[in-house]
N, CA and C atoms of all chains as a GROMACS GRO file, in nm:
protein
  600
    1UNK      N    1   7.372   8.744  10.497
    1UNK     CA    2   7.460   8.682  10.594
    1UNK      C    3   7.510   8.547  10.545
    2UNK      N    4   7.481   8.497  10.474
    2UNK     CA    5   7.447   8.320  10.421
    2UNK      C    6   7.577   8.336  10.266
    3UNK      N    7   7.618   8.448  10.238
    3UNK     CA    8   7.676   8.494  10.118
    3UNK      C    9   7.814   8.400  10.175
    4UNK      N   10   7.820   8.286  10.074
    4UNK     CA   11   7.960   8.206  10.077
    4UNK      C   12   8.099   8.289  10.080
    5UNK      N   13   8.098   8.385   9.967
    5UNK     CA   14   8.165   8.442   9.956
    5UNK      C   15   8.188   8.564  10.097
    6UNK      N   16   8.066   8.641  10.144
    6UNK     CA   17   8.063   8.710  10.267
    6UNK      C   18   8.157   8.643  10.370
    7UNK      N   19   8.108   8.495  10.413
    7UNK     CA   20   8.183   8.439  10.511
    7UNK      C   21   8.292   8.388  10.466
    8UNK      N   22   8.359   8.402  10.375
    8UNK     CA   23   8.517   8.362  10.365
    8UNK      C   24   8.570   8.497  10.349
    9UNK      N   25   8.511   8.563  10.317
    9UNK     CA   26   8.611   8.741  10.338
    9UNK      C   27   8.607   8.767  10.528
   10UNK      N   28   8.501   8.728  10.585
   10UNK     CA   29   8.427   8.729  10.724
   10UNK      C   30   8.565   8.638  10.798
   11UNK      N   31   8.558   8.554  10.729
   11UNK     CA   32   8.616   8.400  10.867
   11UNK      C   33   8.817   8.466  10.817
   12UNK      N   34   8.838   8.520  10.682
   12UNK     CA   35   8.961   8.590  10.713
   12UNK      C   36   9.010   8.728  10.746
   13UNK      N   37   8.898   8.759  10.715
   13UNK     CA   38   8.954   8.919  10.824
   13UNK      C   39   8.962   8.917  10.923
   14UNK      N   40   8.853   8.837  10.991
   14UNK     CA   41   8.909   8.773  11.198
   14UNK      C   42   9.050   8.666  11.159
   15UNK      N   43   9.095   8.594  11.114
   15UNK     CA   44   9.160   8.529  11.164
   15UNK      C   45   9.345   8.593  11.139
   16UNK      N   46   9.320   8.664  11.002
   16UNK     CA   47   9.422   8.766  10.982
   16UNK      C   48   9.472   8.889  11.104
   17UNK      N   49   9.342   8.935  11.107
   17UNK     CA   50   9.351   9.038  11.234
   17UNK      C   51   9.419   8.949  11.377
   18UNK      N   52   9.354   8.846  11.401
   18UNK     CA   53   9.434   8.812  11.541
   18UNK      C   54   9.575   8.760  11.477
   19UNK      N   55   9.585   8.701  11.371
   19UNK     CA   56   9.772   8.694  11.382
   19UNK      C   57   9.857   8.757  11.367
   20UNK      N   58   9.814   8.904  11.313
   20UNK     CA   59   9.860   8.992  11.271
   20UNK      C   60   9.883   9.067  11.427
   21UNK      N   61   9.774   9.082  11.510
   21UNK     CA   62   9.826   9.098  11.658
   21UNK      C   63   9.892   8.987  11.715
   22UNK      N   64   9.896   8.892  11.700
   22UNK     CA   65   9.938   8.788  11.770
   22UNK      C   66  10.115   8.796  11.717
   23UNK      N   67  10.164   8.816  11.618
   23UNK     CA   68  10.270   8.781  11.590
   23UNK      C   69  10.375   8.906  11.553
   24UNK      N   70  10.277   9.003  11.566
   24UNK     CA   71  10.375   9.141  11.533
   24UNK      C   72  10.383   9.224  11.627
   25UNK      N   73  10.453   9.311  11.648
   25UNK     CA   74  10.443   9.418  11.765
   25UNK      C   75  10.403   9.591  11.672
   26UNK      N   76  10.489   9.587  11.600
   26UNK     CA   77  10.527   9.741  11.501
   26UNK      C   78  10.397   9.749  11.434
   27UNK      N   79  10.342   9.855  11.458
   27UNK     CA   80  10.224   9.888  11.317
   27UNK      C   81  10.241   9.849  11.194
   28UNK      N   82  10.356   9.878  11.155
   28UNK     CA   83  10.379   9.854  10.995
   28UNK      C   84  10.368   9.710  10.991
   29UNK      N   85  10.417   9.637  11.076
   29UNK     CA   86  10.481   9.520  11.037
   29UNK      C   87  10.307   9.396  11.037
   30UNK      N   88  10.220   9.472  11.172
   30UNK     CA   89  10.132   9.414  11.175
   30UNK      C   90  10.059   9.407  11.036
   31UNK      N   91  10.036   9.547  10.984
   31UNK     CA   92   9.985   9.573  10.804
   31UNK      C   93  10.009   9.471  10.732
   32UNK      N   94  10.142   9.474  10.722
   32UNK     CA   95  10.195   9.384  10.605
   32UNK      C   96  10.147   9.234  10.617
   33UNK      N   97  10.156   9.202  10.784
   33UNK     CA   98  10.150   9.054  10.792
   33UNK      C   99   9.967   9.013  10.749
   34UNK      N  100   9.895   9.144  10.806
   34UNK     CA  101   9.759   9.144  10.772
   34UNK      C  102   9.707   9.099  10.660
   35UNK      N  103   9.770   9.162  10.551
   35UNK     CA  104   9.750   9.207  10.421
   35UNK      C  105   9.829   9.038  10.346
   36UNK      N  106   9.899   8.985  10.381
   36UNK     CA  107   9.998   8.928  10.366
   36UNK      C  108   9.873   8.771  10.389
   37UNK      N  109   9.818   8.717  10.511
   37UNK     CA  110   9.722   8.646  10.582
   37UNK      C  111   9.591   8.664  10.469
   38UNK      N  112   9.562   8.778  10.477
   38UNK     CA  113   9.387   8.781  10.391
   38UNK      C  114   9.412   8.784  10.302
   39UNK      N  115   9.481   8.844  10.212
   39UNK     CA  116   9.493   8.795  10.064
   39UNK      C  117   9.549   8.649  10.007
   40UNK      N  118   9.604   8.636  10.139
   40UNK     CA  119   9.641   8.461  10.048
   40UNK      C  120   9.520   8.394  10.094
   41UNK      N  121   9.443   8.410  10.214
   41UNK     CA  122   9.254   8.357  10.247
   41UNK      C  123   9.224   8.322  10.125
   42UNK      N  124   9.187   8.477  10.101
   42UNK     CA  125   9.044   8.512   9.984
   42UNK      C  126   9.115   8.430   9.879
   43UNK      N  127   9.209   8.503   9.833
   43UNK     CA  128   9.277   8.468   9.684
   43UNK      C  129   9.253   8.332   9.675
   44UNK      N  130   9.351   8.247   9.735
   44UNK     CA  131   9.369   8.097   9.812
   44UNK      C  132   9.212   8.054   9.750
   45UNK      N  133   9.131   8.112   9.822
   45UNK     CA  134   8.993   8.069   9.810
   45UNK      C  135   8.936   8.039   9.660
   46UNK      N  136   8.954   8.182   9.623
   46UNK     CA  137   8.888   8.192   9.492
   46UNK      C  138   8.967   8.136   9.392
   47UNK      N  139   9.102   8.115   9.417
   47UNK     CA  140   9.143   8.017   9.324
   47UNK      C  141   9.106   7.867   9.326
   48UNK      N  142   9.104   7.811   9.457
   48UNK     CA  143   9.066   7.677   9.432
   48UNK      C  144   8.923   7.695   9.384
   49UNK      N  145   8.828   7.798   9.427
   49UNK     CA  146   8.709   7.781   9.349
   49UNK      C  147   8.720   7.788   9.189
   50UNK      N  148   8.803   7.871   9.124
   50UNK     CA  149   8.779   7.871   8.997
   50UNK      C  150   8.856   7.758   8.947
   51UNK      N  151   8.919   7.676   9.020
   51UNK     CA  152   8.985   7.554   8.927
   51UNK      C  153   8.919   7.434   8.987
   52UNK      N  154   8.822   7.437   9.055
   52UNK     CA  155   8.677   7.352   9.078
   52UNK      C  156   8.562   7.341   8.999
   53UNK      N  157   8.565   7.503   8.912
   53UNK     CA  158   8.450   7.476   8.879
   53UNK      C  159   8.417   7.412   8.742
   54UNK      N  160   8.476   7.375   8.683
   54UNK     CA  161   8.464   7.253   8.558
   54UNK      C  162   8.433   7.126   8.624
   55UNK      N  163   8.394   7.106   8.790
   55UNK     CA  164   8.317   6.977   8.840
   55UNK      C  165   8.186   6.987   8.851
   56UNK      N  166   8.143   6.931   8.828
   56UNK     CA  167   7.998   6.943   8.867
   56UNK      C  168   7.970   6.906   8.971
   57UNK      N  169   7.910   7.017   9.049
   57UNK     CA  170   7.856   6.988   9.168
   57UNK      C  171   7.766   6.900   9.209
   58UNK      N  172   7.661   6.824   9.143
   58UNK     CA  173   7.622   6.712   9.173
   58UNK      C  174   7.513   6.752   9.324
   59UNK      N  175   7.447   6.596   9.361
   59UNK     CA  176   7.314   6.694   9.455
   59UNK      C  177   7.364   6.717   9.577
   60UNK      N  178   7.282   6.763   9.686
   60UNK     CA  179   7.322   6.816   9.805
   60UNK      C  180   7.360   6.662   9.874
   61UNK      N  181   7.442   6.658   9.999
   61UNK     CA  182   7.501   6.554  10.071
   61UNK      C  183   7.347   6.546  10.168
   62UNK      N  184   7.271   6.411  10.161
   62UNK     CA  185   7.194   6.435  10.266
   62UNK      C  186   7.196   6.487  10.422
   63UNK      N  187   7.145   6.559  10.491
   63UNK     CA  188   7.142   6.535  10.612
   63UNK      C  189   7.097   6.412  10.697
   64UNK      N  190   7.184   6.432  10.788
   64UNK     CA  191   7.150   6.267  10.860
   64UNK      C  192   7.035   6.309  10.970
   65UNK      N  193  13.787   8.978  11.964
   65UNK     CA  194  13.688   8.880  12.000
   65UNK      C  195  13.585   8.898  12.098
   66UNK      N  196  13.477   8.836  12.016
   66UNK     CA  197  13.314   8.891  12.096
   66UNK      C  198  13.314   8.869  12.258
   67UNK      N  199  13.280   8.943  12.319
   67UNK     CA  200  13.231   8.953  12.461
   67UNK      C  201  13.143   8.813  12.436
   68UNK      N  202  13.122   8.792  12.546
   68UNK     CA  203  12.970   8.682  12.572
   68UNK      C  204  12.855   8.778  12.601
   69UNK      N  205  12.854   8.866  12.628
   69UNK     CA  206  12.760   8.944  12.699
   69UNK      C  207  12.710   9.019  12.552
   70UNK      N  208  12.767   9.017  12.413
   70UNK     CA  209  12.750   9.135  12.344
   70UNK      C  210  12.670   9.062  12.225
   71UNK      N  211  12.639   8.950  12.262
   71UNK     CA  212  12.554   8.839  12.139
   71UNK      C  213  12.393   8.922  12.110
   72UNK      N  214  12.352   8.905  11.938
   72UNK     CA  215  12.234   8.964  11.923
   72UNK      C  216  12.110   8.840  11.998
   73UNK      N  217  12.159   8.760  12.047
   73UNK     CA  218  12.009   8.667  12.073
   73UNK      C  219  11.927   8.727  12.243
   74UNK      N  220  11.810   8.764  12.255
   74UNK     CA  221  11.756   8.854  12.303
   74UNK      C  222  11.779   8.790  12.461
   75UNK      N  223  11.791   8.817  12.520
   75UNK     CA  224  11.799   8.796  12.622
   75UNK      C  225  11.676   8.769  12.720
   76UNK      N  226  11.613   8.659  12.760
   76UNK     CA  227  11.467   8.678  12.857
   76UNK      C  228  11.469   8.747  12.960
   77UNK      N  229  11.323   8.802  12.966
   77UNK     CA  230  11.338   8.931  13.077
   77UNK      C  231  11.268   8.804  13.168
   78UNK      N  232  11.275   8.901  13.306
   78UNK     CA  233  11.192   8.837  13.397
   78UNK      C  234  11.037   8.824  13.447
   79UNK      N  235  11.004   8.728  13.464
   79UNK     CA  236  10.854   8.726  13.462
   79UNK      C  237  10.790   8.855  13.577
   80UNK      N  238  10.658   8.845  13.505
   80UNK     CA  239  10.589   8.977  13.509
   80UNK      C  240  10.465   8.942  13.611
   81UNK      N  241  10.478   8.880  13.631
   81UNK     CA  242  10.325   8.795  13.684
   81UNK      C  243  10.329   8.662  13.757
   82UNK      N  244  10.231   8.608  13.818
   82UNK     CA  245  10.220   8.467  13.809
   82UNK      C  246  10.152   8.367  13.724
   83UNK      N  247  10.244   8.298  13.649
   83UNK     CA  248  10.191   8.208  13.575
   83UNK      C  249  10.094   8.163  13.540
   84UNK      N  250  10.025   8.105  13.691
   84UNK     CA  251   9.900   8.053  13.651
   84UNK      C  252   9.798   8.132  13.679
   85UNK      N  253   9.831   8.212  13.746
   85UNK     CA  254   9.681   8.332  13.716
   85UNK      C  255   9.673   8.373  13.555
   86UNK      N  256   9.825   8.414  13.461
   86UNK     CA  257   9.827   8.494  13.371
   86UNK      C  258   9.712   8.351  13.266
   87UNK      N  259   9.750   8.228  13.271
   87UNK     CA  260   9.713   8.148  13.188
   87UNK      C  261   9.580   8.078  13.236
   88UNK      N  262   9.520   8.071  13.332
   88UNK     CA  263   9.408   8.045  13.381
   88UNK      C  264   9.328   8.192  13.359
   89UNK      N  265   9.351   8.298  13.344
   89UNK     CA  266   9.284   8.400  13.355
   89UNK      C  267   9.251   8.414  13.147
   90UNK      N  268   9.362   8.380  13.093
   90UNK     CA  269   9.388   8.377  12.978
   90UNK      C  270   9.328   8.308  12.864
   91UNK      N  271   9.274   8.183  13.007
   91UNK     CA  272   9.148   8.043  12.927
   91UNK      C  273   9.010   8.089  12.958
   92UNK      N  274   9.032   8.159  13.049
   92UNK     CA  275   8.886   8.152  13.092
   92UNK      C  276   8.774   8.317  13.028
   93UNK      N  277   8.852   8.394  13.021
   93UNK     CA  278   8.813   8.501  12.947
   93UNK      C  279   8.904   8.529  12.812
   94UNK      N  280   8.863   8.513  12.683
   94UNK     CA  281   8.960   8.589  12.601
   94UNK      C  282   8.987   8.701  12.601
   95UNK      N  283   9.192   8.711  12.604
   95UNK     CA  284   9.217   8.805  12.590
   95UNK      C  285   9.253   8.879  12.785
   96UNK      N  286   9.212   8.792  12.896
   96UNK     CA  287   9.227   8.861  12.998
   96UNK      C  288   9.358   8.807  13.060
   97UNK      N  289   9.401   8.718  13.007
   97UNK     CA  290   9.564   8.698  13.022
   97UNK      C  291   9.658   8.813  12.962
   98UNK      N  292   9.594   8.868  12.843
   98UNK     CA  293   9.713   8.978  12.848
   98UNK      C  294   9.640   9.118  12.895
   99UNK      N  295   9.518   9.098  12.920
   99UNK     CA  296   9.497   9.258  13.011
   99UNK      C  297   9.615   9.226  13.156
  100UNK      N  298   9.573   9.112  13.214
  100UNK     CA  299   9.678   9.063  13.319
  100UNK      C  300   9.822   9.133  13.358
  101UNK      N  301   9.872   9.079  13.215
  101UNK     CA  302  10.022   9.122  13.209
  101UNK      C  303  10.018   9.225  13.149
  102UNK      N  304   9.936   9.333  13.166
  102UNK     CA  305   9.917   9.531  13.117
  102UNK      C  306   9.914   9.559  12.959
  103UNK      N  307   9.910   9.427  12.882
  103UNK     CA  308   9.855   9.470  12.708
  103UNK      C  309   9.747   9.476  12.771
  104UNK      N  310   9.637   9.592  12.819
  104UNK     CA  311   9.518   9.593  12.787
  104UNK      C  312   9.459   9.586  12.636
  105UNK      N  313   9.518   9.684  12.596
  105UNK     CA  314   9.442   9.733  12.412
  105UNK      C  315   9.462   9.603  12.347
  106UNK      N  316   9.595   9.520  12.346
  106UNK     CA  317   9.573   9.395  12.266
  106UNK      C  318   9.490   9.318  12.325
  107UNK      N  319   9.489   9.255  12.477
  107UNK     CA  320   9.368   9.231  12.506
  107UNK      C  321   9.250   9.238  12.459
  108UNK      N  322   9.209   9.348  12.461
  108UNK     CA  323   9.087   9.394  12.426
  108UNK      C  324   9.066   9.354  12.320
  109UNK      N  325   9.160   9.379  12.197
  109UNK     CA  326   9.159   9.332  12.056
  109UNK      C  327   9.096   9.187  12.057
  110UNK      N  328   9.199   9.124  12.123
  110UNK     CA  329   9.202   8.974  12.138
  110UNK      C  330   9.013   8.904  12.195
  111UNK      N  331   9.003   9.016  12.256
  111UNK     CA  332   8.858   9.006  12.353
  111UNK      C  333   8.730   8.962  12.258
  112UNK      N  334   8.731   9.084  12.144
  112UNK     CA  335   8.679   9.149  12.037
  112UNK      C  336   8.670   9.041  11.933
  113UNK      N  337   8.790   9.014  11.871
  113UNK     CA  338   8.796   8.916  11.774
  113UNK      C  339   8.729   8.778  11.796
  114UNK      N  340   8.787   8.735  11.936
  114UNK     CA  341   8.707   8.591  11.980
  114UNK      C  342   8.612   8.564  11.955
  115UNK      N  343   8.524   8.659  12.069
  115UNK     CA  344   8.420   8.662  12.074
  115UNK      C  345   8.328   8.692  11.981
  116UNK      N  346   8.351   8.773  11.825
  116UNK     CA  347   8.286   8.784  11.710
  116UNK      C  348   8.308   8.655  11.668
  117UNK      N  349   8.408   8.615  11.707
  117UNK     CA  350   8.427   8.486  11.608
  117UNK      C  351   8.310   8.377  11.671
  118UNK      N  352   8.271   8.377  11.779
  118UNK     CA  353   8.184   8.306  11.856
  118UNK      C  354   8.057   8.299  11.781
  119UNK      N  355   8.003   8.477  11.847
  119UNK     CA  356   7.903   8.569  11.791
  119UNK      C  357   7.853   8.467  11.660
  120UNK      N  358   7.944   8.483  11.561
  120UNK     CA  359   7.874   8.441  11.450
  120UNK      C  360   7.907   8.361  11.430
  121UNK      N  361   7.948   8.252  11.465
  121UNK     CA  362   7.924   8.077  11.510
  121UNK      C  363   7.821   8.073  11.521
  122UNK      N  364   7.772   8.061  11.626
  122UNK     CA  365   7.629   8.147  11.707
  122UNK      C  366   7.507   8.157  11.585
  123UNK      N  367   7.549   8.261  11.526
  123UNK     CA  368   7.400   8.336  11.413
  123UNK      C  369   7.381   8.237  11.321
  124UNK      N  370   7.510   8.166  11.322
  124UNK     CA  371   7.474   8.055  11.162
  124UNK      C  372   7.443   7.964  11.253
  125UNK      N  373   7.439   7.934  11.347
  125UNK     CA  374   7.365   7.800  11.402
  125UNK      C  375   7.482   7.702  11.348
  126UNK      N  376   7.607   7.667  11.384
  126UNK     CA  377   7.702   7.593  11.376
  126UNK      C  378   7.717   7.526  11.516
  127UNK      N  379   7.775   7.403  11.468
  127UNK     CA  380   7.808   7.316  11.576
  127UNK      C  381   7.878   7.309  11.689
  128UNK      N  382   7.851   7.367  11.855
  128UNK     CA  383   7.974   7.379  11.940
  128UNK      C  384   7.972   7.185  12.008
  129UNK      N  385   8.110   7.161  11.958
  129UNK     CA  386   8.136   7.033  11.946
  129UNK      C  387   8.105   6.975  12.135
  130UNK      N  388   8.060   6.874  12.151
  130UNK     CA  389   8.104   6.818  12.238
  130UNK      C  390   8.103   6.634  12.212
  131UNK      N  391   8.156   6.553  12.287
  131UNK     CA  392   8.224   6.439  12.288
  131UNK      C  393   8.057   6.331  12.226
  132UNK      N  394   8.093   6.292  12.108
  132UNK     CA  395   8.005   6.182  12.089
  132UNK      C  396   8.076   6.012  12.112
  133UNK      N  397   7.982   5.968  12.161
  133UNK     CA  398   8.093   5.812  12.201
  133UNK      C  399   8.070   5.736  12.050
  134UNK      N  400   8.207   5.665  12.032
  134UNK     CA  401   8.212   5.590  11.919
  134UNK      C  402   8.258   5.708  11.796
  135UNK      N  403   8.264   5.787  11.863
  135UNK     CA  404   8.360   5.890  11.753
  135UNK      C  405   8.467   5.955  11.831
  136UNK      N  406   8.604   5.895  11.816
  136UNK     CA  407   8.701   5.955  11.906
  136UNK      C  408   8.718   6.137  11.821
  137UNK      N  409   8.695   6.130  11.735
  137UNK     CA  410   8.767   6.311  11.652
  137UNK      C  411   8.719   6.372  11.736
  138UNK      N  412   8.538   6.352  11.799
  138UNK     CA  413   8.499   6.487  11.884
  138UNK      C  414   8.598   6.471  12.000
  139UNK      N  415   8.615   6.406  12.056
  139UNK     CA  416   8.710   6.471  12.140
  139UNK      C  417   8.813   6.578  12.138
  140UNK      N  418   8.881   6.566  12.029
  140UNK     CA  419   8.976   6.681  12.004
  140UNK      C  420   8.875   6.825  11.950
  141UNK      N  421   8.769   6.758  11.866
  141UNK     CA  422   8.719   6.919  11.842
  141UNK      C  423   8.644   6.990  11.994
  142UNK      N  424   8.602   6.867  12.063
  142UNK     CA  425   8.570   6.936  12.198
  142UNK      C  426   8.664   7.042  12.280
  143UNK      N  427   8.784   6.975  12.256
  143UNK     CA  428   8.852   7.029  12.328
  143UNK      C  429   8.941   7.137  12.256
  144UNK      N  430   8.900   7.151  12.118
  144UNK     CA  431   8.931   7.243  12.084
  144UNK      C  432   8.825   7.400  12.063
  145UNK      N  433   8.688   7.357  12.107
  145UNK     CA  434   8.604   7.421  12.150
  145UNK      C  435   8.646   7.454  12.284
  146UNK      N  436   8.675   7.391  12.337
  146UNK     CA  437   8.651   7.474  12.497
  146UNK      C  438   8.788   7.522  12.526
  147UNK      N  439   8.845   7.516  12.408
  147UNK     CA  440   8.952   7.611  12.423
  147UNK      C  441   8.910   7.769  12.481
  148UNK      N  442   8.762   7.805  12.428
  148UNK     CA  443   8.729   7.982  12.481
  148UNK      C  444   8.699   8.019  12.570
  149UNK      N  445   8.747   7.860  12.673
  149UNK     CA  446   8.720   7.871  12.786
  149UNK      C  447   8.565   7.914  12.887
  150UNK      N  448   8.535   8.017  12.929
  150UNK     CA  449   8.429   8.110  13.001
  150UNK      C  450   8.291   8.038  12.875
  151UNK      N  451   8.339   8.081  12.794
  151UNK     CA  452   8.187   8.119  12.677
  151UNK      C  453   8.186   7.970  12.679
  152UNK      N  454   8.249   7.906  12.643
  152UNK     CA  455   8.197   7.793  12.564
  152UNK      C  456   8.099   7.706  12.685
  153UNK      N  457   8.129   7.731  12.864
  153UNK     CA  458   7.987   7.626  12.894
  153UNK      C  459   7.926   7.738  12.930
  154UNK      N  460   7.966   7.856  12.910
  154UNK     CA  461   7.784   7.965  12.921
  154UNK      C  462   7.697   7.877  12.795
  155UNK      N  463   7.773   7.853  12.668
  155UNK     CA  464   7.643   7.815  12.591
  155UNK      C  465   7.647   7.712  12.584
  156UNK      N  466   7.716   7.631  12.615
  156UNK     CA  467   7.657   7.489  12.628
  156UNK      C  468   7.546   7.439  12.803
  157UNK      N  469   7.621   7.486  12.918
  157UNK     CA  470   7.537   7.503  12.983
  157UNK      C  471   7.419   7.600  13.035
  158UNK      N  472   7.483   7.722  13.048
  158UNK     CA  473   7.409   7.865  13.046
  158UNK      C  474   7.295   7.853  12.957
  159UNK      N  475   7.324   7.894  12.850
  159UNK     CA  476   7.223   7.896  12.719
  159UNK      C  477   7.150   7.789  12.660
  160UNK      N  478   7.258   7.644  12.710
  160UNK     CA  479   7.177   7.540  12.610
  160UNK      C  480   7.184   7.570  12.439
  161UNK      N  481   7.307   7.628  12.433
  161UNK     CA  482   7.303   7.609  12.288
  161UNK      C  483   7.278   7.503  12.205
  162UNK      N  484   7.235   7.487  12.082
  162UNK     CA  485   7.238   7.352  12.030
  162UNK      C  486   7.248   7.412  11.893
  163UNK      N  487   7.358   7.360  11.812
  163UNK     CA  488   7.342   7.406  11.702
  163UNK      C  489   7.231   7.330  11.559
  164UNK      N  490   7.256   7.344  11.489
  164UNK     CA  491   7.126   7.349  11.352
  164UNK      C  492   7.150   7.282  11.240
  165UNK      N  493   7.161   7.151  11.260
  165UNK     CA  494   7.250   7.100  11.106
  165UNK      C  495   7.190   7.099  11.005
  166UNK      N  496   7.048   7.118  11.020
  166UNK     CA  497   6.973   7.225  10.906
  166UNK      C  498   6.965   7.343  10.860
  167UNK      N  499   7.068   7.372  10.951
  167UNK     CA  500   7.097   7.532  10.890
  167UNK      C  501   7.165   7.571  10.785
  168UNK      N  502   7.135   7.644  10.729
  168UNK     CA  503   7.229   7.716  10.590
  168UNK      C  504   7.348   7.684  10.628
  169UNK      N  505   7.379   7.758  10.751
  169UNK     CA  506   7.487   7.820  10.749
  169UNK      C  507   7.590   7.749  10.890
  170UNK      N  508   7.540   7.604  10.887
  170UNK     CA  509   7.613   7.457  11.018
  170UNK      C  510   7.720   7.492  10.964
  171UNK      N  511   7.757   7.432  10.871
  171UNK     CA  512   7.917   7.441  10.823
  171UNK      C  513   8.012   7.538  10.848
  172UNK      N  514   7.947   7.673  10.818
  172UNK     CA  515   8.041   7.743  10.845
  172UNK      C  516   8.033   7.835  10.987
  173UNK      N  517   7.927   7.819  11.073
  173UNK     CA  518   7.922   7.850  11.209
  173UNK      C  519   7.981   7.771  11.281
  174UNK      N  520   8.027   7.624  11.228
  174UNK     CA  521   8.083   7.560  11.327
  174UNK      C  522   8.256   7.541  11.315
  175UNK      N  523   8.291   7.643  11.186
  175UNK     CA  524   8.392   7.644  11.181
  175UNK      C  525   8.446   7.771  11.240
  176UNK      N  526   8.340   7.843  11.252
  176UNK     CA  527   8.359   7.974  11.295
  176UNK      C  528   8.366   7.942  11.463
  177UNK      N  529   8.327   7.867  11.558
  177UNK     CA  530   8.293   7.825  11.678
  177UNK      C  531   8.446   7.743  11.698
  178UNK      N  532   8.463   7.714  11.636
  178UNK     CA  533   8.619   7.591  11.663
  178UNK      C  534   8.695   7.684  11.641
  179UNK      N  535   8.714   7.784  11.545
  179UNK     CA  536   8.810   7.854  11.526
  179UNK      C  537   8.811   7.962  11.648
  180UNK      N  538   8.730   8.018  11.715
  180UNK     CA  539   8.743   8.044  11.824
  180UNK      C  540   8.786   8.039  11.926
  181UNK      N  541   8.798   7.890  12.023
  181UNK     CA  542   8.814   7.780  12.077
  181UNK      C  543   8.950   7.807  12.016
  182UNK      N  544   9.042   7.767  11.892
  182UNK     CA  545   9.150   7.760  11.886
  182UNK      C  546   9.228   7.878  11.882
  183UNK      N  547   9.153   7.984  11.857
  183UNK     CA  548   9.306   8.143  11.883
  183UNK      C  549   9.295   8.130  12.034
  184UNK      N  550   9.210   8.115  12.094
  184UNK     CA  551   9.216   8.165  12.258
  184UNK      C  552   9.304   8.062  12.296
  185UNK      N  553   9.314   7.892  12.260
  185UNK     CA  554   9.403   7.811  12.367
  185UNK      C  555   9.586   7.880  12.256
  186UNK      N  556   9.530   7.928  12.148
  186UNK     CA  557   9.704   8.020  12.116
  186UNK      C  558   9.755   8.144  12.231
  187UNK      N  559   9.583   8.173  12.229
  187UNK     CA  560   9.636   8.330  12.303
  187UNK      C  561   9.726   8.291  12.506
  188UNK      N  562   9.642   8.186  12.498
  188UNK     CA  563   9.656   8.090  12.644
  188UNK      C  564   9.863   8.064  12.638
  189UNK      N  565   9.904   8.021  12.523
  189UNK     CA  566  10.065   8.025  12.518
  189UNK      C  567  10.090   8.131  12.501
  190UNK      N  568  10.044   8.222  12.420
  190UNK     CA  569  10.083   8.366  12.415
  190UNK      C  570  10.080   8.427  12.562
  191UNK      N  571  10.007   8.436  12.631
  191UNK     CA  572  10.024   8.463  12.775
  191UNK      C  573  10.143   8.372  12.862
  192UNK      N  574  10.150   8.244  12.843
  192UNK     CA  575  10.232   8.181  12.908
  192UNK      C  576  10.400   8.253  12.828
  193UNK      N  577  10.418   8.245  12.724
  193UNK     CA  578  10.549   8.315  12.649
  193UNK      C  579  10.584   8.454  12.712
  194UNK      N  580  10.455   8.524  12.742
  194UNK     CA  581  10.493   8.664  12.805
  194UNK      C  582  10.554   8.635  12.962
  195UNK      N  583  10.468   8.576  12.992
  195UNK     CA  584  10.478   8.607  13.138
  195UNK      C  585  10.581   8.539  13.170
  196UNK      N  586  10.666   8.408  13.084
  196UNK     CA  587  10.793   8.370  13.121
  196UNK      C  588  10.933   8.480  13.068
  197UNK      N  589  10.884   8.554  13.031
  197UNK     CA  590  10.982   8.643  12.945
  197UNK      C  591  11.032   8.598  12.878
  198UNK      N  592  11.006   8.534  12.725
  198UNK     CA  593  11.033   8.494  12.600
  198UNK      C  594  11.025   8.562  12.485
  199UNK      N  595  10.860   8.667  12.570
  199UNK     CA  596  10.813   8.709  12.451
  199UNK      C  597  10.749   8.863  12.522
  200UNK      N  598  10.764   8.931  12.437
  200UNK     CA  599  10.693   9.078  12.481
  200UNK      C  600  10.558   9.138  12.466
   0.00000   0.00000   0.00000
């Protein structure tokens, strides 16, 4: 459940799915906008991760 | 030369409902503003999605914001929490939620909890757009 990657495929398939209802009426059109929303998520995602990772992450931020 | 009557810009239908039931009904349950105005199934959708989105706010033990003094931001994330209307004081009062900033998984339960809070006060205009006949 804790899989970084899990919850960013997780937090855009809900948020794709409601705009994809929220802003389309037509089946097709909802698809596209779907498909259109989660792939720029994930992708989006994993690109800024792979052009992050030549930083070094350095230690955890304390909790207060 | 064009009629006036023969223009492609859509014409608003007439409202379907009353207003503030469609948008008070719309804050307070997700998704029951458009069972209201007869989208049940998107409703329902709308019902579904929220509330997972809550759900697992919830499991990661993320933050449901409320107002700390000397920090004006919670205010807006408060109120962008209680955008889900119904749920959000079941668990803040009901349940006593408290979220876990030792948790793995604060960060992203509490983004998952706000993001919640914010489709429903969308879905809240989305109901108000229908029921003025703007939007279908």
């Amino acid at each position: 459940m804790l899989s970084h990657f899990l919850l960013m495929v997780l937090f855009a398939l809900l948020v794709s799915l409601f705009f994809a209802l929220l802003w389309r009426r037509g089946r097709r059109e909802q698809v596209k906008l779907f498909l259109q929303i989660f792939l720029g998520m994930v992708g989006g995602g994993l690109l800024v991760a792979w052009l992050m990772y030549p930083f070094p992450s350095g230690p955890p931020a304390p909790i207060p | 030369m064009a009629e006036s009557g023969s223009t492609d810009v859509p014409q608003p239908t007439p409202p379907r409902g009353n207003p503030i039931v469609a948008v008070v009904s719309a804050w307070l349950i997700p998704g029951m503003g458009h069972v209201y105005l007869k989208r049940r199934l998107r409703g329902l959708a709308f019902l579904v999605l929220v509330v997972a989105a809550m759900l697992i706010g919830c499991r990661l033990e993320g933050n449901l914001y409320q107002v700390v003094p000397g920090q004006p931001l919670t205010i807006l994330a408060t109120l962008g929490s209680m955008g889900m209307g119904f749920p959000y004081f079941l668990l803040r009062y009901g349940l006593h939620y408290q979220g876990n900033v030792r948790g793995a998984g604060y960060e992203y339960g509490t983004a998952f909890l706000l993001t919640a809070g914010l489709m429903n006060l969308l879905l809240v205009l989305d109901a108000w757009d229908i029921v003025r006949g703007k939007k279908e």
